[in-house]
TIDOMAR-609767 format. One line per 3 residues: number of its first residue (from 1); for each residue x, y negated, z of C-alpha. Coordinates in Angstrom, 1 decimal, always signed. Last residue first. Layout:
BEGIN
NUM = X/Y/Z ~ ... .
***
This chain:
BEGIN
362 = +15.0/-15.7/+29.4 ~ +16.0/-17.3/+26.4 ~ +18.1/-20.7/+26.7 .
359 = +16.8/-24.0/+26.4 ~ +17.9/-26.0/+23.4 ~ +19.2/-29.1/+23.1 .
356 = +21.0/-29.9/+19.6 ~ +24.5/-29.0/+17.8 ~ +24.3/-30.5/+14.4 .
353 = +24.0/-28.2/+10.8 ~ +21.7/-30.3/+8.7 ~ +23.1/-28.5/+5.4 .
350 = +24.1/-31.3/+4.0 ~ +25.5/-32.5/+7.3 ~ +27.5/-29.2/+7.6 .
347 = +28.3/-29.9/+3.5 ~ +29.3/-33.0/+4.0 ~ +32.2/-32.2/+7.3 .
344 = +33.5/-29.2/+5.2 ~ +34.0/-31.7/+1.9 ~ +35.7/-34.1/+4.8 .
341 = +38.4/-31.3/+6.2 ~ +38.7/-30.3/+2.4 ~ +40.0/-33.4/+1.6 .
338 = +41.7/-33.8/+4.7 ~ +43.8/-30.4/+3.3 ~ +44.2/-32.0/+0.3 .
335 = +45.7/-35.3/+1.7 ~ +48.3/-32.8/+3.8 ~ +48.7/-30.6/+0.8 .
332 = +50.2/-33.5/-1.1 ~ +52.6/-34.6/+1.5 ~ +52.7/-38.2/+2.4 .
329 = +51.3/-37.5/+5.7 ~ +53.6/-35.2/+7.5 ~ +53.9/-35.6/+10.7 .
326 = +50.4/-33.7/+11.7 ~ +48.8/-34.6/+15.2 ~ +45.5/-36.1/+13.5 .
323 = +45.4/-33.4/+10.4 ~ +45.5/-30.3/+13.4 ~ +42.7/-32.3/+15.5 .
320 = +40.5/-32.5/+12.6 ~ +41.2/-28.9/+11.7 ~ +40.5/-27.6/+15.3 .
317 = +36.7/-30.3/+15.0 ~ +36.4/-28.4/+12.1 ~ +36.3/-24.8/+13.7 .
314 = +34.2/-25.9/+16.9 ~ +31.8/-27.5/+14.6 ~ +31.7/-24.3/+12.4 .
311 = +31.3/-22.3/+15.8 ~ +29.0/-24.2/+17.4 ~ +26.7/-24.0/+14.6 .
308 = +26.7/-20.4/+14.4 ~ +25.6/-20.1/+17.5 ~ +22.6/-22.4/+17.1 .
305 = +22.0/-20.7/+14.3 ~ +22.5/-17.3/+15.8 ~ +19.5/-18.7/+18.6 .
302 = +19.1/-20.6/+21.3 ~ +15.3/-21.5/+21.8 ~ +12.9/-24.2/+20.4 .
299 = +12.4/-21.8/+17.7 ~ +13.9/-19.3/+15.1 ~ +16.1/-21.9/+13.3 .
296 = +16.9/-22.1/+9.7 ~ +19.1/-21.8/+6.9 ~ +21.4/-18.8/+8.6 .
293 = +23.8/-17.5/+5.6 ~ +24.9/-21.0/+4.9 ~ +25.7/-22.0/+8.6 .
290 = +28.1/-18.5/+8.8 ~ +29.8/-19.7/+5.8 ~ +30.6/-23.1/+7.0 .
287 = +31.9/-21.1/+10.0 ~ +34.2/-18.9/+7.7 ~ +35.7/-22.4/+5.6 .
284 = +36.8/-23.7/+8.9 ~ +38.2/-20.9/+9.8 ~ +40.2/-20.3/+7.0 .
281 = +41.8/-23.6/+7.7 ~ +42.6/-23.1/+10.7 ~ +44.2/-20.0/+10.1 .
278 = +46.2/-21.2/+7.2 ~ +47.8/-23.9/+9.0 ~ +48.9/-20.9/+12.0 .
275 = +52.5/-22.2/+11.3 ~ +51.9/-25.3/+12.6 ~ +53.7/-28.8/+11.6 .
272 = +56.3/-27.6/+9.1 ~ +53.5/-25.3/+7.3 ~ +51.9/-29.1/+6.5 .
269 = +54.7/-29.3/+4.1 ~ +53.0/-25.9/+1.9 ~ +51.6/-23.0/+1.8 .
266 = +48.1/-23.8/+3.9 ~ +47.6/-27.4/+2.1 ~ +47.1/-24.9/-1.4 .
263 = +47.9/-27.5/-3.7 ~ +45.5/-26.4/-6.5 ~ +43.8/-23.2/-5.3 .
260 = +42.7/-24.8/-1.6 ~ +41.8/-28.3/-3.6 ~ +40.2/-26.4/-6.7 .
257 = +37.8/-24.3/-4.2 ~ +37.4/-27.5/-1.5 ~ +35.5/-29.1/-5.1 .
254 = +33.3/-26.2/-5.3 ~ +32.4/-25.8/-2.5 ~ +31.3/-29.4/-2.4 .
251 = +28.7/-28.8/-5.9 ~ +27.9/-25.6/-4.0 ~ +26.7/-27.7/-0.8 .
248 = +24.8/-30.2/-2.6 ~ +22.8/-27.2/-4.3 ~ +22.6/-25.3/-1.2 .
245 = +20.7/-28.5/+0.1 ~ +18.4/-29.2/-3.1 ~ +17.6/-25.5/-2.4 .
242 = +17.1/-25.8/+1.1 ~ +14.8/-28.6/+1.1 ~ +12.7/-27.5/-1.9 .
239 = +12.0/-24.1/-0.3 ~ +10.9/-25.8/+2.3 ~ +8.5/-28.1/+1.1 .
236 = +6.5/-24.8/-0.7 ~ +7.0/-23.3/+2.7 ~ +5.1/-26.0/+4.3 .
233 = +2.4/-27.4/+1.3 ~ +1.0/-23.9/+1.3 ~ -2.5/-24.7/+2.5 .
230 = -2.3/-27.9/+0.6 ~ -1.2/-26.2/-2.8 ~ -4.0/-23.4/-2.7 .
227 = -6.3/-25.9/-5.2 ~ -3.0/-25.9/-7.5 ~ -3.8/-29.3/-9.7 .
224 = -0.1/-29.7/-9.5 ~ +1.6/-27.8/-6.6 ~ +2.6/-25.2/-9.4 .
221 = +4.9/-27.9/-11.1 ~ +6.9/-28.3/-7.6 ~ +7.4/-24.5/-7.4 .
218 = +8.5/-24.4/-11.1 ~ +11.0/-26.7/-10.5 ~ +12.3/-24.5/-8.0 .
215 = +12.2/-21.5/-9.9 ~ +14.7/-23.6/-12.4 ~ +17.1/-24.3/-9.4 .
212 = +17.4/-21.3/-8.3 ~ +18.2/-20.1/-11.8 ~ +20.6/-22.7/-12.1 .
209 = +22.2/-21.9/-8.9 ~ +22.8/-18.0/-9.5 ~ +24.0/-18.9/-12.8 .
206 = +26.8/-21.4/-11.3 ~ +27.4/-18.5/-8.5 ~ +28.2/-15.9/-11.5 .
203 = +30.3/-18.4/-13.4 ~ +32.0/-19.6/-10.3 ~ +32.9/-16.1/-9.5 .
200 = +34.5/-15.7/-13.0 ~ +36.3/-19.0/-12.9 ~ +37.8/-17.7/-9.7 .
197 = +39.1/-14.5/-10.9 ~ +40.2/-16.5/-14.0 ~ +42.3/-18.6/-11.6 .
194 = +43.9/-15.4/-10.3 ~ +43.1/-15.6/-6.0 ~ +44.9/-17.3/-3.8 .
191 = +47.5/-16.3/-1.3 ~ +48.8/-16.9/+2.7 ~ +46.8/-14.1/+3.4 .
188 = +44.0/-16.2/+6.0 ~ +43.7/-18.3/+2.8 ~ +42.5/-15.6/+0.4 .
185 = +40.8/-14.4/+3.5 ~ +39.2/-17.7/+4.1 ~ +38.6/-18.2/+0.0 .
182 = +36.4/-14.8/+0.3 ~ +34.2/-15.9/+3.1 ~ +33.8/-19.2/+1.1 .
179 = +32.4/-17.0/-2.1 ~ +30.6/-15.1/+0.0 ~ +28.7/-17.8/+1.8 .
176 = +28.1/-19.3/-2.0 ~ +27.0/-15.7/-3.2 ~ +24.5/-15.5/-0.5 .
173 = +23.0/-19.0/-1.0 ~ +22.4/-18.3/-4.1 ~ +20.7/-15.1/-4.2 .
170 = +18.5/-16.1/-0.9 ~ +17.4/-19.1/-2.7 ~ +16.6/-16.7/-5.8 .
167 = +14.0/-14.9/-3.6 ~ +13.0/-18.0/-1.8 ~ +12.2/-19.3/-5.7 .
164 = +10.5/-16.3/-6.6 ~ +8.4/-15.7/-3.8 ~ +7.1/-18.9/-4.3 .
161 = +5.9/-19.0/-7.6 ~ +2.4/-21.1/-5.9 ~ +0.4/-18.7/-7.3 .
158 = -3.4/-19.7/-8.7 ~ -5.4/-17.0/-7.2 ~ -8.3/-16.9/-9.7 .
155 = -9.5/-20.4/-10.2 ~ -7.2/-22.8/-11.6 ~ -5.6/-19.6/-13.8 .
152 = -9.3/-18.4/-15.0 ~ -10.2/-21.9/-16.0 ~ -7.0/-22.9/-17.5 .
149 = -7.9/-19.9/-19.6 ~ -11.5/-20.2/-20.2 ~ -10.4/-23.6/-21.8 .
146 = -8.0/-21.9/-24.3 ~ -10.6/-19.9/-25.1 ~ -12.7/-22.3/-26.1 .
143 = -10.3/-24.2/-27.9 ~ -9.0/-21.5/-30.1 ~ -13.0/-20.8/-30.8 .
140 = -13.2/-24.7/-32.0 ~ -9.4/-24.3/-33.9 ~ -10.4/-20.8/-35.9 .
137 = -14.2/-21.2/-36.3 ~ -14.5/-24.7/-36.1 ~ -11.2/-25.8/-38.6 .
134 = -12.1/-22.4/-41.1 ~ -16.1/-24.5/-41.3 ~ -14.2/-28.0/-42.3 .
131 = -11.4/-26.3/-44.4 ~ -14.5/-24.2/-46.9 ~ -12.6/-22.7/-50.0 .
128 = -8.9/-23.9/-48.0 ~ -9.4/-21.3/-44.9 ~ -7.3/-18.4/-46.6 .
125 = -4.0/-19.4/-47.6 ~ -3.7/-23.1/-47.4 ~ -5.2/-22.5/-43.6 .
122 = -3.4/-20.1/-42.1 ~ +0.1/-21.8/-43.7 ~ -0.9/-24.9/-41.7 .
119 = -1.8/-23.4/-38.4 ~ +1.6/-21.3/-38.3 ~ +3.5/-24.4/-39.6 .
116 = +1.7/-26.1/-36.5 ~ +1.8/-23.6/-34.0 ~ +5.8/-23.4/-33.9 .
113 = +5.5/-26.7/-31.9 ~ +4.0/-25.0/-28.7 ~ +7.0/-24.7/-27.3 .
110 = +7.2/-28.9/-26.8 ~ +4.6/-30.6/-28.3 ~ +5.1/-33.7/-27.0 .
107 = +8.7/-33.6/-28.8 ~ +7.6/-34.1/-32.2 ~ +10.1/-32.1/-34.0 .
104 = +7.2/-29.8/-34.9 ~ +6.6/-32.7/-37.3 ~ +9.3/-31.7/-39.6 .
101 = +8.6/-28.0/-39.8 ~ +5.3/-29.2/-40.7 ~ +6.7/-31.1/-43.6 .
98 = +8.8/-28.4/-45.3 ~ +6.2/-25.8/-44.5 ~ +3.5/-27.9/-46.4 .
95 = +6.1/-28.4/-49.4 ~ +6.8/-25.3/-50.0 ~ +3.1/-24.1/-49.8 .
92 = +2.1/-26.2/-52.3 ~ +5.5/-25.5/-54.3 ~ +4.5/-21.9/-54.2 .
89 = +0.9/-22.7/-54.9 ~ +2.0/-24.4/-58.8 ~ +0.8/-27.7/-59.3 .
86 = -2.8/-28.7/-60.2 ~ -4.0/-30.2/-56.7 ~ -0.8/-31.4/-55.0 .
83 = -2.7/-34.4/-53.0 ~ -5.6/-32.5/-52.0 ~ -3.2/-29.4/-50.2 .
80 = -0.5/-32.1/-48.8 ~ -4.0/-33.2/-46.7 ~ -5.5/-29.9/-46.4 .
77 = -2.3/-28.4/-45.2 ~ -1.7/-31.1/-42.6 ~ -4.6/-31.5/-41.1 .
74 = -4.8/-28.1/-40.6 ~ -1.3/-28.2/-38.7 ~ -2.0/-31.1/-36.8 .
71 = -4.9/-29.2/-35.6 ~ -3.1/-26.2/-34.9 ~ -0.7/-28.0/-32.9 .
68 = -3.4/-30.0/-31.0 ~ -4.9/-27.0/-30.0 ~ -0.8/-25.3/-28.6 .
65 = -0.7/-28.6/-27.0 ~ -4.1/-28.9/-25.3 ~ -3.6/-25.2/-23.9 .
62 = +0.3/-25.3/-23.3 ~ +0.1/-28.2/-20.9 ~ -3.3/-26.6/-18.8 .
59 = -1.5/-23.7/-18.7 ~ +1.9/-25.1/-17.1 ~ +0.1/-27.5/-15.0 .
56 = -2.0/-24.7/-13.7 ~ +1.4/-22.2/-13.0 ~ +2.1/-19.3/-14.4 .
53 = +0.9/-19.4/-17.7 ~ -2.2/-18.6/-19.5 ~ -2.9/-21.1/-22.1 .
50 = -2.2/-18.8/-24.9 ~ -4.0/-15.7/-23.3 ~ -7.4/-17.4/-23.3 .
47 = -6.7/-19.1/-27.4 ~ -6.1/-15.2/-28.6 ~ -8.8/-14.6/-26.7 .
44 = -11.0/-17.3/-28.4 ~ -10.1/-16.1/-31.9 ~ -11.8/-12.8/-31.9 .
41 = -15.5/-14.1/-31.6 ~ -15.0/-14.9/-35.3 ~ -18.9/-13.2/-36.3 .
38 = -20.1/-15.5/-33.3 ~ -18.8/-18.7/-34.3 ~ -21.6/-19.0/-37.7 .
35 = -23.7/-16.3/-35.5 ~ -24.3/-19.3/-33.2 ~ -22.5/-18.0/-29.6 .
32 = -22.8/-15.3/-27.3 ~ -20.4/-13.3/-29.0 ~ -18.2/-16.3/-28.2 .
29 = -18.6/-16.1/-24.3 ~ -17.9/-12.3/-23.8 ~ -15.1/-13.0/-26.0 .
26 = -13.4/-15.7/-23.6 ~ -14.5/-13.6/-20.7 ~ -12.7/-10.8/-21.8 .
23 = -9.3/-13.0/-22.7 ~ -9.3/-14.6/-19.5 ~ -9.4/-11.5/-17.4 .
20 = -6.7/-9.9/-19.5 ~ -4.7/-12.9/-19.1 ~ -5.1/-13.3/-15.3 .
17 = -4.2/-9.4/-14.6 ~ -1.1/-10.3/-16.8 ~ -0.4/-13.3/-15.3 .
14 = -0.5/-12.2/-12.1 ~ +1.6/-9.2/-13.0 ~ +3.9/-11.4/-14.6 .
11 = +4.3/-13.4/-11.3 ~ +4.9/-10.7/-9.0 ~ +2.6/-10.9/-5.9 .
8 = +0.9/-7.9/-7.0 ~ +4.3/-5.8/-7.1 ~ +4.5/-6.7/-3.6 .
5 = +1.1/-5.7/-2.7 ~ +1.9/-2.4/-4.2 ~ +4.4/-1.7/-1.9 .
2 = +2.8/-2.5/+0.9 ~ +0.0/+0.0/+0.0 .
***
């Protein structure tokens, strides 16, 4: 049982269970129409599953846009159609193609450009005996479909895409606690990894971001017209809080990656100051790790938050204090290794990691 309750909440099954809904009630009400609609009843699912989409914005967008495609589309072929009467049909047709393709370039129209050549050719070829009656059946039935299916995705569990977006959130943010868990050992060795070793994990994490990112956007486009958007409004406004956040902090681990790799401050002048450099370093990079892996607190109590808090405070505060007492200030792994000290400082506030009050648990 749970575990088909968790293939339920995935968004192409939604879909899918929306689009089939959609496209039976779209026939169901064509058949009921004049027999002039009626005897094309086929059309309107074909405009119910168009406009499904994930999210209401999203189907309401793709419903007026893929119509107005097609109408721009019929337009278009009767209109080049009257003005080449008495020249060959290939050059007809030529010639509409050439000029739809150049209004799908119209930007408003977005994916849904495609449906004016599609629209146009449709018409020159068999709606061109009779192009006001082919415009109702084909673009009126389109319509009312497309309409049953904004209807059927406002109405029948619009999702919020949440579970995607905390899904991807998790990705991210493990890979970015990973990847600083892996420079402390790097560090911790007195080594760093082969450049392409890091360009490869920056690839992966960089993918992992964008895609967190993208279902993120897709959260915020699903509050729109969403009638479960209120009820939801907390988790939705938390996953935007701690993706925008990871996304600060990867853009700063990042930077702390080519500062450690470039003039690795633990191998070099600042080695004449304290030998355990390295150390300190590394464990300031481990407890900004620790905060990344644990995004929020359980309560008003202590809890590994809390505990991991202290220790990434605890660990920067060591590097503060080791940068203060060094003597060797004009050395390029000393202004690296404050660098790093300030990128670790960022991303704890990024991250809205500060000790607080708490009350223990009894």
């Amino acid at each position: 049982m749970i575990a088909l309750v968790e293939v339920l909440r995935r968004p192409w099954v939604q879909r899918g269970v929306r689009a089939a809904v959609a496209a039976g009630l779209a026939w169901q009400v064509a058949v009921l129409l004049p027999p002039t609609l009626s005897d094309y009843a086929y059309y309107a699912p074909l405009g119910a599953v168009v406009a499904v989409h994930p999210t209401v914005a999203d189907s309401a967008g793709a419903a007026w846009r893929t119509v107005a495609a097609m109408f721009l589309g019929f337009g278009l072929a009767v209109g080049v159609y009257e003005v080449t009467r008495g020249v060959p049909n290939a050059f007809t047709i030529a010639l509409i193609v050439a000029v739809a393709v150049v209004v799908e370039q119209w930007r408003l129209l977005r994916e849904q450009a495609s449906w004016v050549s599609f629209a146009a050719v449709l018409m020159i070829t068999i709606g061109t005996d009779d192009p006001a009656a082919y415009v109702l059946r084909y673009g009126g039935l389109t319509l009312l479909g497309a309409a049953v299916g904004v209807a059927v995705t406002t109405v029948l569990f619009p999702p919020m895409m949440l579970t995607v977006a905390v899904e991807r959130i998790a990705v991210a943010r493990g890979l970015l606690a990973a990847h600083l868990v892996d420079m402390a050992d790097a560090v911790r060795g007195g080594t760093v990894p082969d450049p392409e070793d890091w360009a490869h994990r920056g690839r992966t994490l960089g993918t992992a971001l964008d895609r967190m990112r993208a279902a993120e956007a897709q959260v915020e486009r699903a509050r729109r017209a969403n009638p479960r958007a209120a009820r939801w409004q907390g988790t939705a406004g938390r996953v935007r809080e701690q993706s925008r956040a990871l996304d600060r902090v990867a853009v700063l681990v990042d930077d702390l990656t080519d500062l450690v790799a470039e003039f690795q401050p633990h191998r070099r002048g600042l080695d004449r100051v304290d030998d355990g450099t390295g150390w300190v370093l590394a464990d300031a990079l481990t407890g900004l790790a620790g905060v990344v892996r644990i995004p929020y607190h359980d309560g008003p109590h202590r809890d590994s938050r809390d505990d991991a808090i202290d220790v990434a405070v605890a660990s920067l505060d060591r590097l503060v204090q080791l940068l203060r007492s060094a003597e060797v200030p004009d050395d390029q792994g000393f202004f690296a290794l404050g660098a790093v000290t300030v990128g670790v400082r960022r991303s704890l506030h990024a991250l809205e990691a500060a000790p607080r009050e708490v009350t223990p648990r009894h």
